[in-house]
CHARMM internal coordinates of N, CA and C (Angstrom, degrees):
IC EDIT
DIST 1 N 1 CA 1.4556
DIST 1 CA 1 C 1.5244
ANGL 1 N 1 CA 1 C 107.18
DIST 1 C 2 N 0.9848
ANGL 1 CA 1 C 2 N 109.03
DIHE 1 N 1 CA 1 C 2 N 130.55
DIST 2 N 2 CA 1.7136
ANGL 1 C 2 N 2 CA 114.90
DIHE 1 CA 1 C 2 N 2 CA -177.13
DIST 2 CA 2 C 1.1642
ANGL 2 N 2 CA 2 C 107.94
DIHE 1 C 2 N 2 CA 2 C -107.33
DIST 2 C 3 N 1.4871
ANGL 2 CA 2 C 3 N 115.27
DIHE 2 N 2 CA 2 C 3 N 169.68
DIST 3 N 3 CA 1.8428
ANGL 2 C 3 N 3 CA 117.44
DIHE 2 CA 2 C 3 N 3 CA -132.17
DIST 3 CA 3 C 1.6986
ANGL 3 N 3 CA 3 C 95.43
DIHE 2 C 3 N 3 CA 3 C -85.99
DIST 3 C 4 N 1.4977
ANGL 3 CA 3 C 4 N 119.59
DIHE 3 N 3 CA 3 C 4 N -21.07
DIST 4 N 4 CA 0.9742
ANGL 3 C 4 N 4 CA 102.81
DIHE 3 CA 3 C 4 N 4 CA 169.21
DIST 4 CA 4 C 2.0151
ANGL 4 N 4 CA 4 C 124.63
DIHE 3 C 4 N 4 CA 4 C -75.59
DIST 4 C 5 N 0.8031
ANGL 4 CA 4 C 5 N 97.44
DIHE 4 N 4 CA 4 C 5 N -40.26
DIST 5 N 5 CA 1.2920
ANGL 4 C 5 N 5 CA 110.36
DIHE 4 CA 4 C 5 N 5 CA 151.82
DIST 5 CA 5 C 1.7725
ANGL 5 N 5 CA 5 C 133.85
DIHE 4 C 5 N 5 CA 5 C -31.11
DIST 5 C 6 N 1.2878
ANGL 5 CA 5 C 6 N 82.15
DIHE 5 N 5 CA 5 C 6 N -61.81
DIST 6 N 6 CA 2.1468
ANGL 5 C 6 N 6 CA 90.44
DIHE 5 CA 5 C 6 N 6 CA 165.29
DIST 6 CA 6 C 1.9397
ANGL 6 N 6 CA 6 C 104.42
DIHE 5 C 6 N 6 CA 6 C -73.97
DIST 6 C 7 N 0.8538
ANGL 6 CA 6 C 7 N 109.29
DIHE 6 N 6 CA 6 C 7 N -21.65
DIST 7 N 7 CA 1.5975
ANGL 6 C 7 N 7 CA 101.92
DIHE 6 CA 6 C 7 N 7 CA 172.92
DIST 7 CA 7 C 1.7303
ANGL 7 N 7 CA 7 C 105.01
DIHE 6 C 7 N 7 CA 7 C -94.47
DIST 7 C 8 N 0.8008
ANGL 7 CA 7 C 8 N 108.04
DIHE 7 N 7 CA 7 C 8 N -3.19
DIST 8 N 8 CA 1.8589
ANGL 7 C 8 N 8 CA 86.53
DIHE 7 CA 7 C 8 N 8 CA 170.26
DIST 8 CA 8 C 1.9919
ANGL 8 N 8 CA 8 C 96.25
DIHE 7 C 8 N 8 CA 8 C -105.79
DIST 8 C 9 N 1.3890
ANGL 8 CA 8 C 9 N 106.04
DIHE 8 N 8 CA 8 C 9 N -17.86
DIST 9 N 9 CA 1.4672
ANGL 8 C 9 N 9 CA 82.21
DIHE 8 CA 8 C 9 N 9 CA -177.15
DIST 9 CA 9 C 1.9237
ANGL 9 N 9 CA 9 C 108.80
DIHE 8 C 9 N 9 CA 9 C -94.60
DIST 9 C 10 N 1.8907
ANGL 9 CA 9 C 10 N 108.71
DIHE 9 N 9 CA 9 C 10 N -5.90
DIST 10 N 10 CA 1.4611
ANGL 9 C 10 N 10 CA 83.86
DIHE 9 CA 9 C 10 N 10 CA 169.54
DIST 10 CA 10 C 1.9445
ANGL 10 N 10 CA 10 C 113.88
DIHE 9 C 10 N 10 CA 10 C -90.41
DIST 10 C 11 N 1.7704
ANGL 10 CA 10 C 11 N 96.76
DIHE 10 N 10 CA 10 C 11 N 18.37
DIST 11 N 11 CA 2.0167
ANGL 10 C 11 N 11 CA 103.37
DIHE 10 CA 10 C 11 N 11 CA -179.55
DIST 11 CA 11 C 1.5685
ANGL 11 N 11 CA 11 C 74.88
DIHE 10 C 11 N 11 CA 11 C -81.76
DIST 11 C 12 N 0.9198
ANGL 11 CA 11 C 12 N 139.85
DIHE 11 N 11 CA 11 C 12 N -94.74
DIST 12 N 12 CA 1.8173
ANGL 11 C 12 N 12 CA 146.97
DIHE 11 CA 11 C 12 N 12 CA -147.29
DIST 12 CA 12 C 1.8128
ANGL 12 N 12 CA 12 C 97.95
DIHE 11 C 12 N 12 CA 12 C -40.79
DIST 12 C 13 N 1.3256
ANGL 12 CA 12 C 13 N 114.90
DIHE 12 N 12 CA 12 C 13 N -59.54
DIST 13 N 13 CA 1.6654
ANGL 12 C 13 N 13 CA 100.58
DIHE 12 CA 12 C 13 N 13 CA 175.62
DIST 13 CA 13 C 1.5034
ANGL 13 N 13 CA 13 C 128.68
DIHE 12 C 13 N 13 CA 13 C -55.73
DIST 13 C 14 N 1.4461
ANGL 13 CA 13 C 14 N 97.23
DIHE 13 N 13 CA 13 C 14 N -33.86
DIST 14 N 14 CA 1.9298
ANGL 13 C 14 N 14 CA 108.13
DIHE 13 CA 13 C 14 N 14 CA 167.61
DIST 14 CA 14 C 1.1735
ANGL 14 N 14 CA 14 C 101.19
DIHE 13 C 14 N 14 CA 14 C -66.41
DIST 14 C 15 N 0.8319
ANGL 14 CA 14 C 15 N 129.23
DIHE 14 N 14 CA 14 C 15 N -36.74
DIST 15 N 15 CA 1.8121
ANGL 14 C 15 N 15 CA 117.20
DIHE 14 CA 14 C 15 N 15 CA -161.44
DIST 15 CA 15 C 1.8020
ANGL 15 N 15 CA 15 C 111.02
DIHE 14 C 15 N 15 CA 15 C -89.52
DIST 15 C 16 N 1.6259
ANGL 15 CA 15 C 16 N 117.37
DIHE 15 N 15 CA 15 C 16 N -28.95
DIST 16 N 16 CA 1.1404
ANGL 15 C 16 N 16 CA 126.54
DIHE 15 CA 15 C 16 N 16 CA -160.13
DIST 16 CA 16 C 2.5214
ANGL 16 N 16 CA 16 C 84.59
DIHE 15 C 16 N 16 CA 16 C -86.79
DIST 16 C 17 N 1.1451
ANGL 16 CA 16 C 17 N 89.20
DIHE 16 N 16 CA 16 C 17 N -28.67
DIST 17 N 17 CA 1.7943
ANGL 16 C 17 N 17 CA 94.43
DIHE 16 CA 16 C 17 N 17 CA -168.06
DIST 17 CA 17 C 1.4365
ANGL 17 N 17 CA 17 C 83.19
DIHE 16 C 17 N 17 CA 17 C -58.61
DIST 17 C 18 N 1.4686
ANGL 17 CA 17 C 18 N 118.34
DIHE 17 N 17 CA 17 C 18 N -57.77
DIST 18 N 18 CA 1.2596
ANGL 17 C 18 N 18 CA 117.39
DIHE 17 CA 17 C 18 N 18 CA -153.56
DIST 18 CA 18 C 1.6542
ANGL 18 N 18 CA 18 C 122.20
DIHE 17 C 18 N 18 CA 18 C -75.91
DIST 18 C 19 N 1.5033
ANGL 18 CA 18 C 19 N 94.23
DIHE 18 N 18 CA 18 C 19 N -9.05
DIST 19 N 19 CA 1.4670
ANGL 18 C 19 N 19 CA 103.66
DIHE 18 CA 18 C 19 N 19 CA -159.56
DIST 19 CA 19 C 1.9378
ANGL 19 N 19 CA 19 C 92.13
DIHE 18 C 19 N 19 CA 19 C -80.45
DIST 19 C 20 N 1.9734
ANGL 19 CA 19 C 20 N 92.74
DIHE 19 N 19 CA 19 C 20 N -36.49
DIST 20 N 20 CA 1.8220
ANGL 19 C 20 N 20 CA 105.02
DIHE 19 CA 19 C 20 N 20 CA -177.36
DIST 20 CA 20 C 1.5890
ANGL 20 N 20 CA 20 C 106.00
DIHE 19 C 20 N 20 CA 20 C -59.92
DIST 20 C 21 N 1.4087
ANGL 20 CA 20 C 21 N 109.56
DIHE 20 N 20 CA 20 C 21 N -48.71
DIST 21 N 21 CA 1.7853
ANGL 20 C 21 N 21 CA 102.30
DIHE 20 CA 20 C 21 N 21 CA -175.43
DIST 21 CA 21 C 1.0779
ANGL 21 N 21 CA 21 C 98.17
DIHE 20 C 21 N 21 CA 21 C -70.20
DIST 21 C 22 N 0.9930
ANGL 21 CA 21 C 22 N 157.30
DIHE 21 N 21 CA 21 C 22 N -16.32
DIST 22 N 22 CA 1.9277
ANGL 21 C 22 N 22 CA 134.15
DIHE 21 CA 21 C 22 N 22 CA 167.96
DIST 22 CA 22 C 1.0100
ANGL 22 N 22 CA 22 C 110.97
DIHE 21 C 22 N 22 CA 22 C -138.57
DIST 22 C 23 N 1.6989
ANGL 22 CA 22 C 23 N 98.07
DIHE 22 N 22 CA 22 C 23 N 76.09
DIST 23 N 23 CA 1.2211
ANGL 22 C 23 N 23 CA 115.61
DIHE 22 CA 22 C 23 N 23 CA 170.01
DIST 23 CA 23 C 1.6397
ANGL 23 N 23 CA 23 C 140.99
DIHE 22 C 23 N 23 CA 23 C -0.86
DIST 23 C 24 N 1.4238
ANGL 23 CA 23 C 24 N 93.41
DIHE 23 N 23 CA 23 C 24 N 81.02
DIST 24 N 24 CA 1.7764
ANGL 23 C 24 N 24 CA 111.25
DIHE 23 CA 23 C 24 N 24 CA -157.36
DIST 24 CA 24 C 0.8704
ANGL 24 N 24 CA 24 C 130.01
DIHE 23 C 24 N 24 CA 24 C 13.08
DIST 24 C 25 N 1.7553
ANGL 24 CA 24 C 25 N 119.10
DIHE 24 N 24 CA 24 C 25 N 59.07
DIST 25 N 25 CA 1.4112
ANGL 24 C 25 N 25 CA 152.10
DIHE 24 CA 24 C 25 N 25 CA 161.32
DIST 25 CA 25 C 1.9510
ANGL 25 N 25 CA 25 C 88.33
DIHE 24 C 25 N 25 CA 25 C 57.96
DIST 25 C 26 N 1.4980
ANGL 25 CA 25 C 26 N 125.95
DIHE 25 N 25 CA 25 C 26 N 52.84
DIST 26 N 26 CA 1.1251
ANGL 25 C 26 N 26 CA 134.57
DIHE 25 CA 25 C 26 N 26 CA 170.38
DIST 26 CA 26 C 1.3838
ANGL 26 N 26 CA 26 C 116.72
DIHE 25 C 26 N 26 CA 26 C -57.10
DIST 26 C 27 N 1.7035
ANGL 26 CA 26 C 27 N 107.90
DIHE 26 N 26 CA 26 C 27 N -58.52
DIST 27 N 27 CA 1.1954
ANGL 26 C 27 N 27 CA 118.14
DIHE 26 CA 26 C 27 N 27 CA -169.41
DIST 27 CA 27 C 1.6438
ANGL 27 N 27 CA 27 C 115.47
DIHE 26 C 27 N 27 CA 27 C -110.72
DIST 27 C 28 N 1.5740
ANGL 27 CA 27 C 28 N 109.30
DIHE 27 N 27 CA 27 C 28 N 155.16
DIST 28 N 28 CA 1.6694
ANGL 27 C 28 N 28 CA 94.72
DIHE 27 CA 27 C 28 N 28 CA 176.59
DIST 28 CA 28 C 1.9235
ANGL 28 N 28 CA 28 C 94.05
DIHE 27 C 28 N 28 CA 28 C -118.98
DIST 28 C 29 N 1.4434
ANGL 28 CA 28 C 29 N 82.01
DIHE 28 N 28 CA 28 C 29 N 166.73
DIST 29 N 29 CA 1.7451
ANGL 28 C 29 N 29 CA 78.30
DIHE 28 CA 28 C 29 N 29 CA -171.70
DIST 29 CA 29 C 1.6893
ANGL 29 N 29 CA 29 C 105.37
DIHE 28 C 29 N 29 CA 29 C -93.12
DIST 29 C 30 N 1.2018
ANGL 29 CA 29 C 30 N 107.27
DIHE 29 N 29 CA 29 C 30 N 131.63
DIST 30 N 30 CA 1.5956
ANGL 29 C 30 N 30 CA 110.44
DIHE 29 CA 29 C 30 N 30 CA -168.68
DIST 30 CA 30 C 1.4892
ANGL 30 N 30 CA 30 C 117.82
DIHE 29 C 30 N 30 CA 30 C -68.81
DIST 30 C 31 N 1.7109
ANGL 30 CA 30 C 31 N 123.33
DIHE 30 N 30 CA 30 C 31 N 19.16
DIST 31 N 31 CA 1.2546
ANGL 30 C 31 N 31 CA 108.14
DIHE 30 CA 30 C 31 N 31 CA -168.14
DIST 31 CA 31 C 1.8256
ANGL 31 N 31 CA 31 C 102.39
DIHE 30 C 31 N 31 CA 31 C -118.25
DIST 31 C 32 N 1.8552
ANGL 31 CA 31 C 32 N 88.30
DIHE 31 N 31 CA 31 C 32 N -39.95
DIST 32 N 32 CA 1.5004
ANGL 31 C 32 N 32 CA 108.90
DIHE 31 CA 31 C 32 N 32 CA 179.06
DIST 32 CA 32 C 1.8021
ANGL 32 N 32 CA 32 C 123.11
DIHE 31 C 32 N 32 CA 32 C -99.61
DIST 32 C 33 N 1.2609
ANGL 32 CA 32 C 33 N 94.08
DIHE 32 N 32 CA 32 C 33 N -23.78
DIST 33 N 33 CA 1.6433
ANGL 32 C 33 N 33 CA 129.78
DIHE 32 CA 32 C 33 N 33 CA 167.62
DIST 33 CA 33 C 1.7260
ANGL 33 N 33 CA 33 C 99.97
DIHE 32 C 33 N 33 CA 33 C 77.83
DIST 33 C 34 N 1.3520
ANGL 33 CA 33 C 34 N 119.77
DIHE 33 N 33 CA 33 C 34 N 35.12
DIST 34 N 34 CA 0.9784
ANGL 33 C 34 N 34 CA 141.63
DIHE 33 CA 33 C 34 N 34 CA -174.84
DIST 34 CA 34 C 1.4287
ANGL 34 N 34 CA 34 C 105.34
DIHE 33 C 34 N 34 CA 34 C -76.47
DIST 34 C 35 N 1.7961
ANGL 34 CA 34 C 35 N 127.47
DIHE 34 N 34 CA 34 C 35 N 131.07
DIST 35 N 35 CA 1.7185
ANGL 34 C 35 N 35 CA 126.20
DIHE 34 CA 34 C 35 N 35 CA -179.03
DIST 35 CA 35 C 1.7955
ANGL 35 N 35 CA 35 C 97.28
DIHE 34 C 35 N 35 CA 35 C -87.52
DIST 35 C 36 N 0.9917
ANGL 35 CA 35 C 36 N 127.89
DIHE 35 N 35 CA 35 C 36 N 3.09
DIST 36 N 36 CA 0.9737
ANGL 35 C 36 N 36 CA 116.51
DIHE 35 CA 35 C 36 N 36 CA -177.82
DIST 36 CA 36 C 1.9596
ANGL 36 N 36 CA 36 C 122.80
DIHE 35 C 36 N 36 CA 36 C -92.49
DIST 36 C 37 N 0.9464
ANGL 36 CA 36 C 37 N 106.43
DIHE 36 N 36 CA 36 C 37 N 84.33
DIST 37 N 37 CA 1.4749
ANGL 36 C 37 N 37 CA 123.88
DIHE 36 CA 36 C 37 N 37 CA -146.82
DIST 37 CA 37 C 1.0613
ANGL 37 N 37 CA 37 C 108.48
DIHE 36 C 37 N 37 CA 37 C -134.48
DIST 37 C 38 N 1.6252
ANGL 37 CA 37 C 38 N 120.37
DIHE 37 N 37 CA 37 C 38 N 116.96
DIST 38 N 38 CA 1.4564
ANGL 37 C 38 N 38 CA 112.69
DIHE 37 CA 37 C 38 N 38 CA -178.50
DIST 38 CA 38 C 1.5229
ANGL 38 N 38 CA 38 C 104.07
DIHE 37 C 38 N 38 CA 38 C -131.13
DIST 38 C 39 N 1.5348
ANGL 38 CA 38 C 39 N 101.90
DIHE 38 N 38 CA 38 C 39 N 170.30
DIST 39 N 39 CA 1.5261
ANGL 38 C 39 N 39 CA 106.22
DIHE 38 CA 38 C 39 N 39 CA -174.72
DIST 39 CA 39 C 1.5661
ANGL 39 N 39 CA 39 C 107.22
DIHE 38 C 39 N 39 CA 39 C -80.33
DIST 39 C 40 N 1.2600
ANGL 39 CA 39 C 40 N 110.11
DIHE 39 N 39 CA 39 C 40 N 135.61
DIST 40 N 40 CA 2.2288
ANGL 39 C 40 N 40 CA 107.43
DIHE 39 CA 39 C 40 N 40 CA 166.15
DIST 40 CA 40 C 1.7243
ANGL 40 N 40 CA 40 C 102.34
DIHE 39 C 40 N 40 CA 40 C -85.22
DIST 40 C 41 N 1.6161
ANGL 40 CA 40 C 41 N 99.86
DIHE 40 N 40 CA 40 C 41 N 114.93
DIST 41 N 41 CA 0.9512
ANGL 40 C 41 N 41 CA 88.83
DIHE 40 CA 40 C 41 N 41 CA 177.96
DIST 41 CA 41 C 1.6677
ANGL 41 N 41 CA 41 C 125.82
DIHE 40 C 41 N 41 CA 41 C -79.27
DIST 41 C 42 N 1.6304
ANGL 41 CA 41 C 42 N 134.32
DIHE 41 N 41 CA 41 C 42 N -171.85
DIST 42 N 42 CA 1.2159
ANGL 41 C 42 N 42 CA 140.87
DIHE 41 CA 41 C 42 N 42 CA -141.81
DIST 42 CA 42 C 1.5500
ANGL 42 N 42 CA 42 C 70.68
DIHE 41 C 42 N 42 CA 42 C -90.01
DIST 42 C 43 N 1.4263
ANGL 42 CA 42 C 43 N 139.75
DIHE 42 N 42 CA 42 C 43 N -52.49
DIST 43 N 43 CA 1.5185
ANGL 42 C 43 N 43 CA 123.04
DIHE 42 CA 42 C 43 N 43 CA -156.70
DIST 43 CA 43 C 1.0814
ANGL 43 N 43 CA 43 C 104.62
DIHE 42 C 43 N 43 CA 43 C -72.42
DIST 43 C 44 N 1.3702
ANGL 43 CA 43 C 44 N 134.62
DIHE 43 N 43 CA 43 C 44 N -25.53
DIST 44 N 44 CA 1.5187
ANGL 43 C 44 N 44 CA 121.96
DIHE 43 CA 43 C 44 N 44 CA -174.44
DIST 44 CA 44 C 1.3692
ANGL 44 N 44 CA 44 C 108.27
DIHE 43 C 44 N 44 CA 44 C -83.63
DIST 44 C 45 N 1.1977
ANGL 44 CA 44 C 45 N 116.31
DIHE 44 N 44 CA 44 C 45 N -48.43
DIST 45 N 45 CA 1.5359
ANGL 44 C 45 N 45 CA 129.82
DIHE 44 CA 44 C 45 N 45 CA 173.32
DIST 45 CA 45 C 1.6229
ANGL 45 N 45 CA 45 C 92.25
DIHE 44 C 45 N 45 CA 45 C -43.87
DIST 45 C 46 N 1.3323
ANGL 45 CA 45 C 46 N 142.70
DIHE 45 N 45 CA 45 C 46 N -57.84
DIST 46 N 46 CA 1.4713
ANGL 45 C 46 N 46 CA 123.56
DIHE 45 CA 45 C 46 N 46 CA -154.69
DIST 46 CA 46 C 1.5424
ANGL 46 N 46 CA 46 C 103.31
DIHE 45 C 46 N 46 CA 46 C -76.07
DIST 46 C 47 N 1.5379
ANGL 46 CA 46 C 47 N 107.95
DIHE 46 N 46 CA 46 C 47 N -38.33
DIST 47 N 47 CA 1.4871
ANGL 46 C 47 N 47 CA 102.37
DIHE 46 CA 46 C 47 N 47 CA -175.34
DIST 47 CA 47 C 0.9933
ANGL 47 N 47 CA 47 C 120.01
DIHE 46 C 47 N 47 CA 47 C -53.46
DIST 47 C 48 N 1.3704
ANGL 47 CA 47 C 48 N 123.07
DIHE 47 N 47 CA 47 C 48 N -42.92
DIST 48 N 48 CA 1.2666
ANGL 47 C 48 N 48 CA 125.88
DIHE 47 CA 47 C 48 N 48 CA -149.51
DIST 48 CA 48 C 1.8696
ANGL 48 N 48 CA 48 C 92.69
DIHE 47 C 48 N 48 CA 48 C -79.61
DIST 48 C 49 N 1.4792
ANGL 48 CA 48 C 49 N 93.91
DIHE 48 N 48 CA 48 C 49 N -39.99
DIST 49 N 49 CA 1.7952
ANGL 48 C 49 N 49 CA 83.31
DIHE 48 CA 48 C 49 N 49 CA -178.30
DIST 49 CA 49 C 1.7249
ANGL 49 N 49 CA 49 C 116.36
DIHE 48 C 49 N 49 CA 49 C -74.07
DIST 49 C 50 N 1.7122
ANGL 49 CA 49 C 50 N 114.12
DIHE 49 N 49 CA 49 C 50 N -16.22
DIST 50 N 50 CA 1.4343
ANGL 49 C 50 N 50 CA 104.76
DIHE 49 CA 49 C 50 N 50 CA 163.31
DIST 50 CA 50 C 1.7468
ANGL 50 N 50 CA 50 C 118.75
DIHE 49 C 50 N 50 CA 50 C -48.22
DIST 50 C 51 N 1.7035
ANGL 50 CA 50 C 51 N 89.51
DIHE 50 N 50 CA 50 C 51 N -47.72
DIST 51 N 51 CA 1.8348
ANGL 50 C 51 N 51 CA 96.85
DIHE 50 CA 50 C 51 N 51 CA -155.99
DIST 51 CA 51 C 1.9380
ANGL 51 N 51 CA 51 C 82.98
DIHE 50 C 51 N 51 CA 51 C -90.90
DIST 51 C 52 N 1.2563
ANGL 51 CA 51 C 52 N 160.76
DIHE 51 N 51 CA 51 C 52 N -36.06
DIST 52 N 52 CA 1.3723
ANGL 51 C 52 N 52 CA 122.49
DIHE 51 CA 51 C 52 N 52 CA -176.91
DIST 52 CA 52 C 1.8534
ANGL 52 N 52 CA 52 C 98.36
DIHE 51 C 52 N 52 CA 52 C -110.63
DIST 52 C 53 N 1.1528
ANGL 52 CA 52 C 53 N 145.76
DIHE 52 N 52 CA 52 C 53 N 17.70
DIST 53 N 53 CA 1.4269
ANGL 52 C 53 N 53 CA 137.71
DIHE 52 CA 52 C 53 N 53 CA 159.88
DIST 53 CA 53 C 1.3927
ANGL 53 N 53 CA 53 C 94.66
DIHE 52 C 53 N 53 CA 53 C 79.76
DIST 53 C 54 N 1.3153
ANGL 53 CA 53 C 54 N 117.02
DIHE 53 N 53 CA 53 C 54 N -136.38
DIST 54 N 54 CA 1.2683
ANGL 53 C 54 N 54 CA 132.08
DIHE 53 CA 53 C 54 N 54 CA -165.09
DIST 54 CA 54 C 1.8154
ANGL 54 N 54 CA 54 C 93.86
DIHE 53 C 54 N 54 CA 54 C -100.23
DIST 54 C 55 N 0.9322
ANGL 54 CA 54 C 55 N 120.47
DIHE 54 N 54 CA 54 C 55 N 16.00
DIST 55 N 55 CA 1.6952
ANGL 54 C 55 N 55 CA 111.65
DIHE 54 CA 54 C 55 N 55 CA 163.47
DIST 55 CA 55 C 1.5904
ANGL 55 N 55 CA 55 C 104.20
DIHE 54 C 55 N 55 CA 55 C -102.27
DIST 55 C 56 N 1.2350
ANGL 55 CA 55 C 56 N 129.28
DIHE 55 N 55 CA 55 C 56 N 1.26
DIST 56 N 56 CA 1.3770
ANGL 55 C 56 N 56 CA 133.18
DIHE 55 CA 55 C 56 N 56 CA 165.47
DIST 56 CA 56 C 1.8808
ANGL 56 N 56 CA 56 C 101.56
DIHE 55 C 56 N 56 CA 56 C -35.53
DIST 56 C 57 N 1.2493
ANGL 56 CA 56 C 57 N 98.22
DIHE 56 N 56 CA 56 C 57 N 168.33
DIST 57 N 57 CA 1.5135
ANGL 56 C 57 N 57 CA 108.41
DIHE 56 CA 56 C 57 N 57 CA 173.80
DIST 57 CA 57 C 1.5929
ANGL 57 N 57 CA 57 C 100.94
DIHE 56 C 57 N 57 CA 57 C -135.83
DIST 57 C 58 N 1.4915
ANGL 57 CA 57 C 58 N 123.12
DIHE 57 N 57 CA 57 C 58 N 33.36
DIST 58 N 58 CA 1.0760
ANGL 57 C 58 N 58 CA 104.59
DIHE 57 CA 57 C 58 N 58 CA -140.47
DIST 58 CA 58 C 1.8172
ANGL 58 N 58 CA 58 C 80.53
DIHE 57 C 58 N 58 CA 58 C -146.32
DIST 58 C 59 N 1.5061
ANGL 58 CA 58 C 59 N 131.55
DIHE 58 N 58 CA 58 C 59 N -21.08
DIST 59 N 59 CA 1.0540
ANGL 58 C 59 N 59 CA 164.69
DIHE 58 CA 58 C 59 N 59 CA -159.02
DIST 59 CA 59 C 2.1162
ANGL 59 N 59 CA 59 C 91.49
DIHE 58 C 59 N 59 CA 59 C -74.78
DIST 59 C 60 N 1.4192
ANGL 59 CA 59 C 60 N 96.77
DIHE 59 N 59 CA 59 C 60 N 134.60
DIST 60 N 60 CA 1.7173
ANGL 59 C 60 N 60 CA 88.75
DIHE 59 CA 59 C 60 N 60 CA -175.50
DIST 60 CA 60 C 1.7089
ANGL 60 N 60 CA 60 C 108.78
DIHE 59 C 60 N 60 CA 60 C 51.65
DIST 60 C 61 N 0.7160
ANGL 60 CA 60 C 61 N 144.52
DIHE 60 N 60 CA 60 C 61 N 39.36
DIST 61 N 61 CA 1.6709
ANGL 60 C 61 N 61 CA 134.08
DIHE 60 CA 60 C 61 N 61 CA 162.08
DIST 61 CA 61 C 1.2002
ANGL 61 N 61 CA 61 C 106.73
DIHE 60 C 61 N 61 CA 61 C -139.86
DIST 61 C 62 N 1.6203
ANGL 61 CA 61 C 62 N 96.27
DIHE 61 N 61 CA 61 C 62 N 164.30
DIST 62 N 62 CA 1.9671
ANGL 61 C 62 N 62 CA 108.08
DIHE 61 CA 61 C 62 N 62 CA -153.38
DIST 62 CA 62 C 1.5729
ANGL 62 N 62 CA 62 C 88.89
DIHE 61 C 62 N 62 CA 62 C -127.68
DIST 62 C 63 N 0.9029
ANGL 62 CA 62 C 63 N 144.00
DIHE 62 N 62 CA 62 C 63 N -50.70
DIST 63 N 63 CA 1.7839
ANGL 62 C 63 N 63 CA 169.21
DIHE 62 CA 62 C 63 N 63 CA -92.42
DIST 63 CA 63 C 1.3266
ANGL 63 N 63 CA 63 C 113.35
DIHE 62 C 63 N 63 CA 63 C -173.39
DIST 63 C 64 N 1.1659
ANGL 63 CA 63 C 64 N 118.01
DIHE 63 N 63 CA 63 C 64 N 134.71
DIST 64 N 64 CA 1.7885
ANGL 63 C 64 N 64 CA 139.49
DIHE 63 CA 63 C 64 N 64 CA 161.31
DIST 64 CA 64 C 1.3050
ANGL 64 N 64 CA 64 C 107.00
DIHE 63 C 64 N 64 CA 64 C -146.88
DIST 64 C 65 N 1.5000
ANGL 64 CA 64 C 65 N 115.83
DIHE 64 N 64 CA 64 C 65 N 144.66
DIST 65 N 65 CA 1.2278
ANGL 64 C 65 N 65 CA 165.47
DIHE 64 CA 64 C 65 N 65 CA 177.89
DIST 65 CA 65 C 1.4597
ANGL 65 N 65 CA 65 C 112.88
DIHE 64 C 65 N 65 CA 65 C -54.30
DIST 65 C 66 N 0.9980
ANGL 65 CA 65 C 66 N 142.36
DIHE 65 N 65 CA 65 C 66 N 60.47
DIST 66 N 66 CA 2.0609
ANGL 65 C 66 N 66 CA 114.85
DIHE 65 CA 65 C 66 N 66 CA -163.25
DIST 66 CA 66 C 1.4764
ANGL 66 N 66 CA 66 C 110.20
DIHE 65 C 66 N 66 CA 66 C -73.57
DIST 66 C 67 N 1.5614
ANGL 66 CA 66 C 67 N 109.60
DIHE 66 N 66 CA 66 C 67 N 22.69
DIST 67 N 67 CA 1.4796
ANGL 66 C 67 N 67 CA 96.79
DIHE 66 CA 66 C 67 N 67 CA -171.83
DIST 67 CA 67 C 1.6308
ANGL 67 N 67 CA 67 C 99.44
DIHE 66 C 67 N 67 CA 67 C -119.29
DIST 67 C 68 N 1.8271
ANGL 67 CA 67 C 68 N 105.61
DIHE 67 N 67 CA 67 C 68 N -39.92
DIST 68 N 68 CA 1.8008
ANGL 67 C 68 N 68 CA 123.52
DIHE 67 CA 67 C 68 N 68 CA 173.31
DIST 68 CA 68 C 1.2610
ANGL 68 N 68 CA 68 C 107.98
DIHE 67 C 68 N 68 CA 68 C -86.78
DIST 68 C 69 N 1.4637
ANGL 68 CA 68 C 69 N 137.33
DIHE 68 N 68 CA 68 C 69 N -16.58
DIST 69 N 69 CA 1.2322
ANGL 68 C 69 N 69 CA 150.90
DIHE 68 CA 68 C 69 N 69 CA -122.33
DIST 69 CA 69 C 1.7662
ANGL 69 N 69 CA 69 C 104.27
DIHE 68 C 69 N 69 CA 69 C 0.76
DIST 69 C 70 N 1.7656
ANGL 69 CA 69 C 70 N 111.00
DIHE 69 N 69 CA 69 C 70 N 54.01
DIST 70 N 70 CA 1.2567
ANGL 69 C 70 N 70 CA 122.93
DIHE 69 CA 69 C 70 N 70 CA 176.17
DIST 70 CA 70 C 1.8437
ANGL 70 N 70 CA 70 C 101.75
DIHE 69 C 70 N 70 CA 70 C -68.91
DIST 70 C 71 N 0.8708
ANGL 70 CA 70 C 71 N 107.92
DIHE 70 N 70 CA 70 C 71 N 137.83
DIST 71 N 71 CA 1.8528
ANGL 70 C 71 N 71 CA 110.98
DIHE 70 CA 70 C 71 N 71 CA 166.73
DIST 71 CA 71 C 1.3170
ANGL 71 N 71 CA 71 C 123.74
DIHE 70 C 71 N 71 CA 71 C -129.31
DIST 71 C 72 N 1.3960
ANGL 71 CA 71 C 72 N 120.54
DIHE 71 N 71 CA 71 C 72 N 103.53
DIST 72 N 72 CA 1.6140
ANGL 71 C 72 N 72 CA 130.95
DIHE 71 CA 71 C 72 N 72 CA 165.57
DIST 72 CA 72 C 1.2194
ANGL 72 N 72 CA 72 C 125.52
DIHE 71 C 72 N 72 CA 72 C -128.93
END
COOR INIT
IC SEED 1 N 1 CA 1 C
IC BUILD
């Protein structure tokens, strides 16, 4: 494989990583309208409500923003 070659196949692995962390640009974020949108997962969501209780910001939400770090 020649060098141009190894650079078009690490464009298709960058893009397929990126396509998995925000969830194949599914959702847009309703504040900034940004595709870059990922899911909070159930472990972060619990921690965060172990260590701040019900002052979490994190409580009822599915979604964050990586651009507003908006969350709904």
């Amino acid at each position: 494989m020649g060098e141009e070659g190894w650079r078009d196949f690490q464009k298709v692995v960058h893009e397929d990583e990126e396509k998995k962390k925000y969830n194949n640009y599914m959702f847009t974020c309703p504040m900034c309208n940004s595709k870059n949108v990922k899911k909070i997962s159930t472990v972060n969501r619990a921690t965060s409500i172990a260590i701040f209780g019900l002052a979490s910001n994190k409580i009822n939400k599915q979604y964050e923003c990586d651009n507003c770090k908006h969350k709904w």
